[in-house]
N, C-alpha and C positions, 0 to 999 in steps of 0.2 A: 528567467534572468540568471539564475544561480548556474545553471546545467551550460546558457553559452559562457558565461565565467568560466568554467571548468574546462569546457572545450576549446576555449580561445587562450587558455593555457598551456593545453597541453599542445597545441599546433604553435606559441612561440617556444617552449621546450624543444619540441623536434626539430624548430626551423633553424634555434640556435647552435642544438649539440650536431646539425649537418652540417651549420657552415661551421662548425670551428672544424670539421672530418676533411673537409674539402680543403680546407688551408693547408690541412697539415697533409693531406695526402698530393698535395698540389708540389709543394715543396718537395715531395719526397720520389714523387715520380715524374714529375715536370714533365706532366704530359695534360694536354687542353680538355683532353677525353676524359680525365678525372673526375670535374662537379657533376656533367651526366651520371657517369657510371655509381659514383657517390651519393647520388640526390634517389638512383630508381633503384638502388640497394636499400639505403637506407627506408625506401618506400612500402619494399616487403618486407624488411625488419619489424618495422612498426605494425603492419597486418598481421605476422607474428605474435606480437608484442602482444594486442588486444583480444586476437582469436585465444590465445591463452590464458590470458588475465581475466576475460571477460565473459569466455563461453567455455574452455575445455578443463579448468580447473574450476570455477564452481557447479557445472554441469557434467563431469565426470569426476575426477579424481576428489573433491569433497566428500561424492555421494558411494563411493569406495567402489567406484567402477575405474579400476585402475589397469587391468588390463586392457580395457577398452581407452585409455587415456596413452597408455604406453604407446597405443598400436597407432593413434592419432597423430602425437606425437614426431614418432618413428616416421611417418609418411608427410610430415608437414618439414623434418628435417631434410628428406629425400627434393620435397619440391621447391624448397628454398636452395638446395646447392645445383639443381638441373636450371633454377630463372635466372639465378644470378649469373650462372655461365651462360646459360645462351644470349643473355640481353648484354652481358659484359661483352662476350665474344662478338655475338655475331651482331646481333642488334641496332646497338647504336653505333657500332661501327657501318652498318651498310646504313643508317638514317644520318648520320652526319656525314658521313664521308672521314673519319678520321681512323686510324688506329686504333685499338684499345691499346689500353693501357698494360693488360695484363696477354699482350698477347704473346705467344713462346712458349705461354706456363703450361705443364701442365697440368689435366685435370684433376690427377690423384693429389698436387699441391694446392690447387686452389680450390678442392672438396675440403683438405684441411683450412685453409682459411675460413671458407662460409659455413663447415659446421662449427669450429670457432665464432663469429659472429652471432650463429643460430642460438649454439647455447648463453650467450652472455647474454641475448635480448629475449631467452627464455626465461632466462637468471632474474631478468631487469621485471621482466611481468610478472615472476611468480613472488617476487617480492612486493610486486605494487600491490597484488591480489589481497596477501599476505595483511597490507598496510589498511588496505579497504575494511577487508574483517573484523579487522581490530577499531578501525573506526565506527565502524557499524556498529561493533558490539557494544562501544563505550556510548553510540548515540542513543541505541535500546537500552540500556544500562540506565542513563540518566534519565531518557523517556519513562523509563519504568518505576524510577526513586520518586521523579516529579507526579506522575500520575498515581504510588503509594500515597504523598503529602497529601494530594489532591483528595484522594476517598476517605485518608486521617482527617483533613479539616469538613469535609463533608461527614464523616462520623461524628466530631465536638461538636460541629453544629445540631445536628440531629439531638444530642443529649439535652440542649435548650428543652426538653420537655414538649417536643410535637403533639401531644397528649391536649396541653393546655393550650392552645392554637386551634386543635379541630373541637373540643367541648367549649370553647368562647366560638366560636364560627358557627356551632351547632345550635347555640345558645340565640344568637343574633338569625339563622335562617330562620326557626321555632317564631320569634317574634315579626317578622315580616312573612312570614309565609301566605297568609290571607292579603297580606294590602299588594304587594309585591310578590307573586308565586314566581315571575320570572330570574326574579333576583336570588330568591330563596334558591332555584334549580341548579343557577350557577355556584350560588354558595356549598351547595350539596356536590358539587362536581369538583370543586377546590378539595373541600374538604377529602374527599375520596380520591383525589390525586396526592394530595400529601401522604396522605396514609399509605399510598405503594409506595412509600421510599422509605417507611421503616417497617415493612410486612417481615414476619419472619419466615427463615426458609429450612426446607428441610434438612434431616441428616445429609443430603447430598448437595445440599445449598440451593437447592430448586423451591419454586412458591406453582401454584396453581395458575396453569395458564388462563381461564375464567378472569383470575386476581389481576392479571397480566391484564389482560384485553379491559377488564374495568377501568384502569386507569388509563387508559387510553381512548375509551368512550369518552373518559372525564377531561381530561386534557383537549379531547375535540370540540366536550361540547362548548369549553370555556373559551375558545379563539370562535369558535359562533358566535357566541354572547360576543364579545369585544367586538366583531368583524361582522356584522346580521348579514354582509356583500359577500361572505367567506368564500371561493368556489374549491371545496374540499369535496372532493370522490372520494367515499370511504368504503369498500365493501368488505366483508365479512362472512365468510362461510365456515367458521369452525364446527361443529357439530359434536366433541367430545374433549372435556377437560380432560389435560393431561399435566406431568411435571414438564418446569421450562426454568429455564435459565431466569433472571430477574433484569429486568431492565432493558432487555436487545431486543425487544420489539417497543417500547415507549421509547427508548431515548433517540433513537434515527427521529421517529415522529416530532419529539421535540426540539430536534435539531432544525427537521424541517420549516418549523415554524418558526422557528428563531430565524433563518437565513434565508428564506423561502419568500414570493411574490405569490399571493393569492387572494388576494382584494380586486380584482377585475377579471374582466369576462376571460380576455385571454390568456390569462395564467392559473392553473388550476395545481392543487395541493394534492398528488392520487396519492391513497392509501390501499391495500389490495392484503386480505392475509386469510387463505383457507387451507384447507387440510383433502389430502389424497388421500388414498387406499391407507397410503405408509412412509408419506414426506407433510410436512408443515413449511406452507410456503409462502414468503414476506416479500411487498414491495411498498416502496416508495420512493417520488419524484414529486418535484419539484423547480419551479424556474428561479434562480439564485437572484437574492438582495440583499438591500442590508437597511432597509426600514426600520426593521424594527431592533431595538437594546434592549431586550428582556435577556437578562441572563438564566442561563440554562442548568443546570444540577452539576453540569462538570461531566457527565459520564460521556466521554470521547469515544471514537472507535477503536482507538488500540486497548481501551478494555474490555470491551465489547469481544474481540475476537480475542483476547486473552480468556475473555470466559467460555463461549467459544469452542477451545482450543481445550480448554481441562472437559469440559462437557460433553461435546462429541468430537471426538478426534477423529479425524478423517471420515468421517460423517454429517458435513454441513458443505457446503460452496455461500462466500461470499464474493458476489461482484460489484462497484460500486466505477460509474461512470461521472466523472468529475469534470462538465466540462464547461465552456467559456460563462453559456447561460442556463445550463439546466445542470443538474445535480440527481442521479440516480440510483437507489441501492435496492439491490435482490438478494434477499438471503431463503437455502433453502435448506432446513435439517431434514438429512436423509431417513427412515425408518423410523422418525421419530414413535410414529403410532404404534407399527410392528413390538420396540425395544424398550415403549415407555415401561419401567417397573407396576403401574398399574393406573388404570385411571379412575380419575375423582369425581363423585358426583354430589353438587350440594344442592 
């Protein structure tokens, strides 16, 4: 809804600043071939307008390919003054039957006027480009301060003394464990879920992948217990502890079951996370609801790939398929195994 907002703006933008071009150029050459010539000029303005704004200056000149931005440029200037003459000229004059307006001129004056034109609606794009950036940045900015509050008020809470939460939980499994073993397992599985969210992590901020995949044993087994109908695919092929980031394999999972349909036959929760020669590779899907209101830890994905992103730099792909009724994420760190600093064994 937001993206045709946007689009349904910017097409009364153009449709406005054409006809006020067309009044004034009506007036000024009082000739009927005007709003044509007016309306298929300003058509490849605007093609301009967005090939620049939209693909030749964040996809080159950003990425400091500037000769190769120049040279684009240069030849986007060339084919904007060769359309506009030949559709001025000749064009709409042979599909309507009229005159042009600009006919007599010539070329070397009216290559002045349309690179005139080219550059103002180059001017106009790299300025909108410009305006984008900065919104963007000010969006990430504030996404970034709200999602710091987020893991600050997630830190005060954790100070609550998580300690005295899983030794009274421990305390209460210990005394049903013979009447209720079923009870005690899920209680066993809480407790060891809480406890990966105040695990500590190494000098490099990493905890033991083992650590990792525990609490997500735990967090499975606890939507079993709740759900006996669960249909969760969960497969598992790890084969050697290594360092990993904290959190970016549970929290999708959690997410998944927070938003996720998986209480009938037809809709199934997969889970999918093994290890290659030298990549570590994560998935999960799910079909999207909204059943269930168990709030979730808060850990979103933009911090997810903010960790991520200090972790292995250009050594991971994540892809995530968002769509009407399923919901899909794959992530894969590359050489993990090859790069890990060393692996753990407990």
């Amino acid at each position: 809804m937001h993206r045709i907002k946007i689009i349904s703006l910017h097409l009364v933008v153009w449709a406005v600043y054409t006809l006020f071009a067309i009044v004034a150029f009506r007036f000024t050459y009082n000739n009927r071939s005007v709003a044509g010539e007016t309306t298929l000029s300003f058509v490849i303005s605007a093609i301009i307008f967005y090939l620049n704004g939209t693909y030749f200056l964040p996809n080159f000149y950003a990425r400091g390919k500037y000769l190769s931005y120049f040279l684009l440029a240069t030849l986007l200037l060339i084919l904007n003054s060769l359309l506009k003459y030949v559709i001025g000229e000749y064009a709409l004059s042979y599909i309507t039957g009229m005159p042009s307006s600009v006919a007599g001129t010539s070329f070397l004056h009216l290559a002045v006027v349309y690179s005139w034109q080219y550059f103002t609606f180059m001017l106009y794009s790299t300025g909108y480009w410009f305006a984008r950036m900065q919104l963007r940045q000010q969006k990430e900015k504030a996404d970034s301060e709200h999602e710091k509050l987020l893991l600050e008020n997630i830190a005060l809470r954790a100070q609550i003394n998580p300690h005295f939460f899983i030794n009274t939980m421990e305390y209460f499994r210990v005394e049903i464990e013979d009447s209720h073993p079923e009870v005690s397992e899920g209680i066993t599985a809480m407790t060891t879920f809480v406890n990966s969210s105040i695990v500590a992590t190494d000098d490099n901020g990493k905890i033991p992948l083992f650590d990792e995949l525990r609490a997500m044993d735990s967090l499975i087994t606890i939507f079993r217990k709740r759900f006996p109908g669960a249909n969760i695919d969960y497969t598992n092929e790890v084969y050697e502890d290594i360092p990993i980031v904290p959190h970016v394999l549970v929290a999708p999972v959690e997410n998944a079951f927070k938003h996720g349909i998986y209480t009938d036959a037809g809709s199934k929760l997969m889970i999918h996370i093994e290890q290659t020669e030298e990549d570590l590779v994560f998935k999960v899907s799910n079909r999207k609801g909204h059943r269930l209101k168990d709030k979730s830890r808060g850990i979103g994905m933009r911090y997810i790939k903010s960790q991520l992103d200090k972790a292995y730099p250009g050594q991971y792909s994540l892809e995530i398929e968002d769509k009407e009724e399923q919901y899909s994420l794959s992530l894969t760190i590359q050489n993990i195994m090859k790069n890990a600093d060393h692996l753990l064994h407990h």
